[in-house]
N, C-alpha and C positions, 0 to 999 in steps of 0.2 A: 134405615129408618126413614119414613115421610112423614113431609111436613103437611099439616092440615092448618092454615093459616088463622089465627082469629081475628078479628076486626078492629077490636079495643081491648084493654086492660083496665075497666072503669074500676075505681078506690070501693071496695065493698062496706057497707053504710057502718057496721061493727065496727071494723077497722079504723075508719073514720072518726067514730065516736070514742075509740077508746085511745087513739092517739092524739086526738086535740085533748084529750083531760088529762094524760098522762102526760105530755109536754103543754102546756099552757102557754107555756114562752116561747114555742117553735122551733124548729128543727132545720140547718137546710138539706134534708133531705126534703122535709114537708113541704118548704118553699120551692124546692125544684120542682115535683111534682106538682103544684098549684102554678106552678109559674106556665111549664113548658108540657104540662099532659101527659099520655103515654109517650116516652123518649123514643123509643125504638120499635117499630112493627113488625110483625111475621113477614108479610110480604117483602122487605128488603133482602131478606135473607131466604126466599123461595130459591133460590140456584144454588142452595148447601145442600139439598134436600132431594132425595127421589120422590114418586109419585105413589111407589108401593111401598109395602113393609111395614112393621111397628110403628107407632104413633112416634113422632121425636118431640122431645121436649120443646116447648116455646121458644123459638130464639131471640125472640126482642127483649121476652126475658132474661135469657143467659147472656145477653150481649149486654143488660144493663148490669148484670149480676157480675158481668166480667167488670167493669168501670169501678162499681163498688168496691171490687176485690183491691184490683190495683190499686186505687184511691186511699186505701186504709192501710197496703202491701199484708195480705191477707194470703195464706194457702189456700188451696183447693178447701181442704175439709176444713176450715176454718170460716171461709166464705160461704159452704153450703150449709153450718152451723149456724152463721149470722142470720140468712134465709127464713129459719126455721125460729129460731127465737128473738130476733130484735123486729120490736112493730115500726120504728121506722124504715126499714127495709123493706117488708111488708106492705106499706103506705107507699112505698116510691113503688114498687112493683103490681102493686092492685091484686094482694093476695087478701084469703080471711086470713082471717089469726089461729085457726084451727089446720093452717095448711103447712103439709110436712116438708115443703120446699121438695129439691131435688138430690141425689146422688152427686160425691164432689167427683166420681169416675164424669160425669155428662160434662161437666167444666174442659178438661182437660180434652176430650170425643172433642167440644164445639170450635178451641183452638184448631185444631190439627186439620178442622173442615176451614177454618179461615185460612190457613197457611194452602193447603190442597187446590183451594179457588182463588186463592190472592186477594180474598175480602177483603181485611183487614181496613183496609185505603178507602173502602162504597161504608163500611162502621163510621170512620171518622170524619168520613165527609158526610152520613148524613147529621152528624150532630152539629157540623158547621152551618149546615144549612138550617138548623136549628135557631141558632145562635141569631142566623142573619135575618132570620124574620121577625127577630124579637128587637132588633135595630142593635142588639150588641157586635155585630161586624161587621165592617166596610172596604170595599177594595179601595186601593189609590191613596192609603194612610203611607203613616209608616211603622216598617217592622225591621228586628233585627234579630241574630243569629247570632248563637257560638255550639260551640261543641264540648263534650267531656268525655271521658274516656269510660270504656265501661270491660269489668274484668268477665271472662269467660269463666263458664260453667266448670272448667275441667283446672287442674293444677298446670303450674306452670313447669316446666320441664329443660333440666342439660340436655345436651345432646345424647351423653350416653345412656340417661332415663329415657330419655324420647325413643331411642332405636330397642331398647329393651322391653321396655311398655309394646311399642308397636310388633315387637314378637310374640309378646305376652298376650296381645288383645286377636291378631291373626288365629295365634293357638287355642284361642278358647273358641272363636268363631269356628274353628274346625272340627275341632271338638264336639261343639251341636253341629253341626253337618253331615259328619262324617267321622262319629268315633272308631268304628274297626278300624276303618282305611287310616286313619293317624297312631291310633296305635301300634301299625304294620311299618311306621314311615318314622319314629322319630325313636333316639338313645333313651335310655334310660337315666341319663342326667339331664334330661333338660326339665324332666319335670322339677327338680329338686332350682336348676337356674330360672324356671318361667312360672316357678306357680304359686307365687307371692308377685306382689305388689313391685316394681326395681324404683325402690326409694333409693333418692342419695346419701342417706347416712348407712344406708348397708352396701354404698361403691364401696371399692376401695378409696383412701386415702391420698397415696402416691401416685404421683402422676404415669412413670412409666406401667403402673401394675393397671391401674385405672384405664391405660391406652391399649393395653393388652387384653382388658374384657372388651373394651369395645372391639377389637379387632376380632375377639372370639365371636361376640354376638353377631358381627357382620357375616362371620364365617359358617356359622349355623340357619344366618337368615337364607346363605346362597344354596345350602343343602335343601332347604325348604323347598325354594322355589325350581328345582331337581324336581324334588318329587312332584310338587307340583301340575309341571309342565310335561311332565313324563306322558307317553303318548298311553299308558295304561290308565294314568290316571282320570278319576269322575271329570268331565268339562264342567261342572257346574261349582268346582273350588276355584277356578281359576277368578270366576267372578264373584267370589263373596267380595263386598264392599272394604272389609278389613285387610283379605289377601292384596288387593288393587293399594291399597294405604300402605300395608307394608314396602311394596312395591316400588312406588314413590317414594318414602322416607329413604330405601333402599339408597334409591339413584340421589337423591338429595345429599348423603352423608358418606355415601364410598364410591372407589374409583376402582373400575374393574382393572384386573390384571395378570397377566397372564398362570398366576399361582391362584388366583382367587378375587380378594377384594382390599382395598387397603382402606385406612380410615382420609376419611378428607380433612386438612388443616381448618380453623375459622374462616379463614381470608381465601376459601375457597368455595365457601356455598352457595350457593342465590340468595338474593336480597330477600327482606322478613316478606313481604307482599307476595311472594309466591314459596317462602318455609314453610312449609307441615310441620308447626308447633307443638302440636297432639294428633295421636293416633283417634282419638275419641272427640275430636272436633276438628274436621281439616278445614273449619271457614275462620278460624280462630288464628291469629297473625299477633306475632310478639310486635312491639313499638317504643319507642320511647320519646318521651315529652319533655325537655328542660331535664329537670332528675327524675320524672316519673318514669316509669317503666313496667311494662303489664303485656299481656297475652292477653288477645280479646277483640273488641271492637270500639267503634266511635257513633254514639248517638249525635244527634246537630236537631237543635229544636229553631224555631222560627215562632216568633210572636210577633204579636202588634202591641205597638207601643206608644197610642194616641192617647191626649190627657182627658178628653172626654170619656172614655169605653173603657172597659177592661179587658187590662192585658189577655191576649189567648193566644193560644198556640197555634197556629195557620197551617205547619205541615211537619214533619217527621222522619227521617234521612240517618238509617243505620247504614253503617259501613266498616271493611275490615279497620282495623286499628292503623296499619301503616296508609293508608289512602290520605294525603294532602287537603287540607279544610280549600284548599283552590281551586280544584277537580270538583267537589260538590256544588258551588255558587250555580253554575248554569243550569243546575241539576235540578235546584232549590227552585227558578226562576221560572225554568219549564212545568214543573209542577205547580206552581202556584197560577200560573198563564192558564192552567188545566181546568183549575177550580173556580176562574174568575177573581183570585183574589192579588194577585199582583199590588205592590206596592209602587209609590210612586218615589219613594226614599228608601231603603235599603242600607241599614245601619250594622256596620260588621268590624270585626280586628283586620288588622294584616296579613292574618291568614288567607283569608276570603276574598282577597282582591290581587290585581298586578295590572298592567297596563293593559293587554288584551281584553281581561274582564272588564274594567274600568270603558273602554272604548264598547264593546259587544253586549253589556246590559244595559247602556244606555240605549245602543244603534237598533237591536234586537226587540228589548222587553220594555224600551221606556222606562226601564228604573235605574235612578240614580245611587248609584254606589256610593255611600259614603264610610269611609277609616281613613288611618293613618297610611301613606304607602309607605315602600322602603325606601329609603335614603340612598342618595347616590355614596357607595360606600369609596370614591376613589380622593384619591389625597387633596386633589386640589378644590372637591367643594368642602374640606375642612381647614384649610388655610387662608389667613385673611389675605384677601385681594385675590387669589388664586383663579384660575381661569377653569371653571365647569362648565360643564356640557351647557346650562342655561344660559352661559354668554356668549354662546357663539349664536351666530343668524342664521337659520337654514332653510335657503330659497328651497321649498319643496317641487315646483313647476321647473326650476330651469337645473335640479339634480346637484348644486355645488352648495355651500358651507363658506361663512366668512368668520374669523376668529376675532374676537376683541383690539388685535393690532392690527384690523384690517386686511389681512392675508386673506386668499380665496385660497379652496381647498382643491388637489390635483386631482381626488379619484372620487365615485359614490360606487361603493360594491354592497350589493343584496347579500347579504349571508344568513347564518345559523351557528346562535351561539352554544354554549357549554349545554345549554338544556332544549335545543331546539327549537327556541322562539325565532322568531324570526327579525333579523336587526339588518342596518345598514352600517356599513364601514369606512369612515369619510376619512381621506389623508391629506395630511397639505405636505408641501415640498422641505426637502432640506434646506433649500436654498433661501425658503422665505426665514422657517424657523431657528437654522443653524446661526446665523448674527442677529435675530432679532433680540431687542433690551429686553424683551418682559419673558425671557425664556423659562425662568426661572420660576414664575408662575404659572408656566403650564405643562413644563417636560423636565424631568430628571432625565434624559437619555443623555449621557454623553460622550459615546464613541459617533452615532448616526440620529444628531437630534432631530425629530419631527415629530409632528402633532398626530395623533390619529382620534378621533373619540368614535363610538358606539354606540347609534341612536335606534329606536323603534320604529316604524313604520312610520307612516303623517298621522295615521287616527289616534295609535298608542299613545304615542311621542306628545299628541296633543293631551289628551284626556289624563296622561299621566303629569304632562306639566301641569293642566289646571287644577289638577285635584294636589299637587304640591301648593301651590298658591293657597287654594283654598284652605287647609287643613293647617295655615298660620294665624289664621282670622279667631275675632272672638266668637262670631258664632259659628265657627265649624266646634271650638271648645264647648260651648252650651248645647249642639246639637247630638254631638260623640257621647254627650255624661249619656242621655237615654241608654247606649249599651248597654250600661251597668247594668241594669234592671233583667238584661237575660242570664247575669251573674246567679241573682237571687233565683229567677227561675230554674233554674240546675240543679243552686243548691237544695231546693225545698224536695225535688223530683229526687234527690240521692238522698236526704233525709226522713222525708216522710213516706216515700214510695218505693225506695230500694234502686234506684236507676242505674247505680254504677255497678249492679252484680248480677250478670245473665241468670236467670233462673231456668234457662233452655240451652240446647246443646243446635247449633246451628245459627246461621243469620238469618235464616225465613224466620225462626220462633222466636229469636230474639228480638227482631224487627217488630212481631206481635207483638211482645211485651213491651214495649218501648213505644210505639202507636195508643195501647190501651192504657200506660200512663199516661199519656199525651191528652189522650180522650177524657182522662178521671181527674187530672189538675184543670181540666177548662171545667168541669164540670163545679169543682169545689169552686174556684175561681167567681162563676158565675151565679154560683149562691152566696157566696160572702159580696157580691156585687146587688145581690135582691134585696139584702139584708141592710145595704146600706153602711156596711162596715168600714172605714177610713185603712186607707190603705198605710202599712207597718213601716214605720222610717227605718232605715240604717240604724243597725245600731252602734257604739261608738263605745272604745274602752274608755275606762274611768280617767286615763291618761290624755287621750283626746277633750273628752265632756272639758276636763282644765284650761285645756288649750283656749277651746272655744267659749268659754265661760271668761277666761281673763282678756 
């Protein structure tokens, strides 16, 4: 399809006239369009489009058509419905009232060209850029960040549904591929084993009986991939995307042997970040949160959280579900360094930071991290008087360590601890610590007492003691409450707009869904901000209201 770009989307004067008398009292849709003009141009989205073919539909239009959708968490047909008979849709998009909107198939076509080009990110940024000319965004505020979990599209799966499924989903792919050649290749029971759905309530019950199908299904997967590989066989089966998944779950979940294949124990697979969950989504990663627990992925939103302006969303970071909220921080920071929008405060949980980050978004991005860190968890900064890392002195220039009883310490060794960071290893002598009095605040050892503690680099080591200091203070307390507010933000985005349930099969498309909610709450946001609307307090159970009332 090509794109033939138009210039404007100007309000058609009907339109006009019959939505200011039919709402009198206004609309923010009406305000957005009065505010901010046509939102989105053709010309943004010229590189979706070839130059020959059928006309394609408007895409400044279906790119706003998309926002609305999301905004309201809308279907396809349901949104192309709205199009067609609601006049403030109509009014925001610069249609007549006589116009039959579009096809909800073009909705779906305009995604699949955003995911194809990697649009998505030039969408939402030009609605930032939007925002900033209207003086509602500023770099060098402050913003903050959390994340929430978001469930995939596909069910979630045991192991021996998972390995059953993934026979079941190969077999059908081969099926349309190459029906003779499979009917030439497989028993006559397996149609009766693979051609229903392998729910768990029709496993077996028992565990040994239940280990025995999986051993069977492992056992039918390896005849498969026999025929396969077989040198008569089509080469063009060997790469269907389903055969290559089975493939993988294969090696994931059995251990070859010299009879065949055996099942693998729990305590023998790869970690969730590299398990094939589902055969029907392999970007889809099991995780678990405190007691939640899901297959899926992790949205991370980032707003601004200045008391002048209204809150908005700055930038949008899907990720598989087991990926660490501390692995995205640098991710968030370079992105936002991209856009110009950089914060000069940067307000997060625990997740989001540790010493390296704390030292490397200051040193790097100029932005101050500010949470809670983690607490030295070793005995002695939880005993009164006890001797922690914070009381000993440590010359960084001349490489030694002095301990609260004045002891110098014998060694400074560079190492790498349990998870790779990088620490130093400082020990003092037996001879200081074995008779010294205050032993007993600083070492339980007592065949070979000596001190050793484990500190971070000088940058770490610094940026982590000062932000320990800092986050005792009243106003590290008064500045941390602002987090809350990305609490609410979440909420509203799982409530009003569906955020915690993939409505796509992938992270490209889920990432788009998650982007163009991102894009339709600043939108609401910045209409209930024209409108003059007092932003929603907390609200408090009846139990609280008492508290606070007496």
């Amino acid at each position: 399809m090509s794109l033939h770009p138009r210039k404007s989307y100007d309000i058609p004067a009907e339109t006009a006239r019959v939505a200011t008398a039919c709402i009198p009292q206004g609309h923010p849709y009406l305000r957005l369009s009065d505010a901010l003009g046509p939102i989105f141009q053709d010309d943004a989205f010229a590189a979706l489009f070839p130059t020959r073919g059928q006309p394609a539909a408007a895409p400044g239009r279906l790119a706003l058509i998309s926002l609305l959708q999301f905004a309201e968490n809308l279907s396809d047909r349901q949104a192309a419905h709205a199009v067609r008979s609601r006049i403030d849709w109509k009014y925001l998009l610069g249609l007549e009232l006589t116009d039959a909107g579009c096809d909800h198939t073009v909705l779906s076509e305009f995604r699949t060209r955003l995911v194809q080009q990697d649009a998505v990110t030039q969408l939402f940024e030009a609605l930032l850029r939007q925002f900033q000319a209207l003086g509602l965004l500023k770099a060098h505020g402050r913003q903050r960040t959390d994340s929430t979990h978001v469930l995939a599209a596909v069910s979630a799966l045991n192991r021996v549904e998972l390995v059953g499924e993934a026979m079941r989903a190969a077999l059908n792919s081969l099926a349309e591929a190459a029906p003779m050649w499979l009917r030439g290749h497989i028993p006559p029971e397996w149609f009766t084993r693979y051609g229903a759905r392998m729910e768990d309530y029709r496993l077996p019950k028992d565990k040994a009986k239940r280990h025995a199908l999986a051993e069977t299904i492992g056992a039918d997967g390896m005849a498969l991939f026999h025929a396969i590989y077989a040198p008569s066989a089509p080469a063009a089966l060997r790469v269907l995307p389903a055969v290559e998944r089975l493939r993988q779950i294969w090696v994931q979940n059995y251990l070859p042997t010299a009879e065949g294949v055996r099942w693998r124990e729990n305590d023998n697979i790869p970690p969730a970040a590299s398990f094939i969950s589902s055969p029907y989504d392999p970007d889809a990663h099991y995780a678990r949160k405190h007691t939640t627990q899901w297959v899926g992925y992790k949205v991370h939103l980032t707003e601004t959280c200045d008391d002048a302006l209204p809150p908005l969303i700055t930038h949008v970071e899907t990720t598989p579900a087991p990926v660490d909220d501390s692995q995205v921080t640098a991710e968030l920071h370079a992105a936002l360094q991209a856009k110009k929008l950089l914060p000069s405060r940067h307000i997060v949980d625990t997740g989001y930071l540790d010493a390296e980050l704390l030292a490397t978004s200051q040193r790097d991005y100029g932005v101050e991290l500010w949470g809670p860190t983690r607490q030295d968890v070793r005995w002695q900064a939880h005993v009164e008087g006890g001797f922690d890392v914070s009381r000993f002195v440590i010359d960084w220039d001349r490489q030694h360590a002095t301990c609260p009883a004045g002891h110098s310490s014998m060694s400074w060794t560079p190492a790498l601890d349990n998870r790779d960071n990088e620490v130093i290893k400082i020990k003092f002598s037996r001879a200081d610590c074995g008779p010294c009095p205050h032993r007993a605040q600083c070492t339980r050892a007592q065949r070979y007492p000596r001190r050793t503690i484990t500190v971070r680099p000088r940058e770490q080591y610094e940026a982590l003691k000062a932000a320990r200091e800092r986050q005792s203070t009243a106003t590290f307390a008064q500045e941390y409450a602002r987090r809350a507010g990305i609490e609410g933000t979440l909420s509203y985005g799982v409530r009003a707009c569906g955020l915690r349930r993939s409505r796509y099969i992938g992270l490209a498309r889920t990432h788009v869904q998650h982007v163009l909610t991102a894009a339709a709450m600043n939108l609401a946001r910045v209409a209930r901000w024209l409108a003059d609307e007092p932003r929603a307090r907390t609200r408090r159970s009846p139990l609280r209201r008492l508290q606070y009332t007496a």
